[in-house]
C-alpha positions as CSV (number, residue, x, y, z in Angstrom):
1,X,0.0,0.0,0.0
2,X,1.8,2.8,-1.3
3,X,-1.0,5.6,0.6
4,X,0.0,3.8,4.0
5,X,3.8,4.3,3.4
6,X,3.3,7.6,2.6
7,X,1.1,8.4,5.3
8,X,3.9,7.0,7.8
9,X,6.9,8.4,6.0
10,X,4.7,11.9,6.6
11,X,4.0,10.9,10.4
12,X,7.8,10.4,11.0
13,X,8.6,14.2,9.6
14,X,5.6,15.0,11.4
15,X,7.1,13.8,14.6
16,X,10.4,15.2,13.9
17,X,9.1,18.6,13.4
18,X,7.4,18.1,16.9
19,X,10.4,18.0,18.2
20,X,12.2,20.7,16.8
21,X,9.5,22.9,18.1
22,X,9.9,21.4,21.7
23,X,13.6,21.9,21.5
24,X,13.4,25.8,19.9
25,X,10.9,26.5,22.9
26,X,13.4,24.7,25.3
27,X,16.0,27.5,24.8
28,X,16.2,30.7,26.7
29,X,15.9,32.8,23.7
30,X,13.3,31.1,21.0
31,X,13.8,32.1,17.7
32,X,9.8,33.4,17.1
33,X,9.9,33.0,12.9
34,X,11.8,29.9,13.5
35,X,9.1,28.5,15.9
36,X,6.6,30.1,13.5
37,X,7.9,28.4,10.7
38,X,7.9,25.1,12.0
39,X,5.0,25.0,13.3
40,X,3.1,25.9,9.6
41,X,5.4,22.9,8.3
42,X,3.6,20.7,11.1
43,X,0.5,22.2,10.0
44,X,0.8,21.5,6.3
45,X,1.7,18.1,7.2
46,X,-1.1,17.2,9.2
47,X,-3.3,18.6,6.2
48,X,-1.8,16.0,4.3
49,X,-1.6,12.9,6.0
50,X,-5.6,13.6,7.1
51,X,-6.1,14.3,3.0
52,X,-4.5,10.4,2.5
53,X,-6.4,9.3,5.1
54,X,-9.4,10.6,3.8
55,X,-9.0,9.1,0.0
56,X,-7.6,6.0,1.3
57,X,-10.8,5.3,2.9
């Protein structure tokens, strides 16, 4: 199932991102369009993964 890899593969970076968010928050001074930026990537990956989810089913 191609859809389910990709779906994965999209949770991993997902994940990844969710951490570079927790660590930039972690330091004493948080780089503000750095945390902004991350956090649309998160965003626009969510969209997708719940787009494959949504035509997979």
């Amino acid at each position: 199932m191609a859809v389910d890899a990709r779906i994965r593969e999209l949770g991993t970076r997902h994940k990844s991102l969710d951490q570079a968010i927790h660590d930039e928050m972690s330091r004493p001074a948080a780089n503000d369009l750095k945390l902004k930026d991350l956090k649309r990537k998160k965003l626009k990956l969510k969209e997708q993964i719940e787009a494959l989810r949504a035509t997979a089913h």
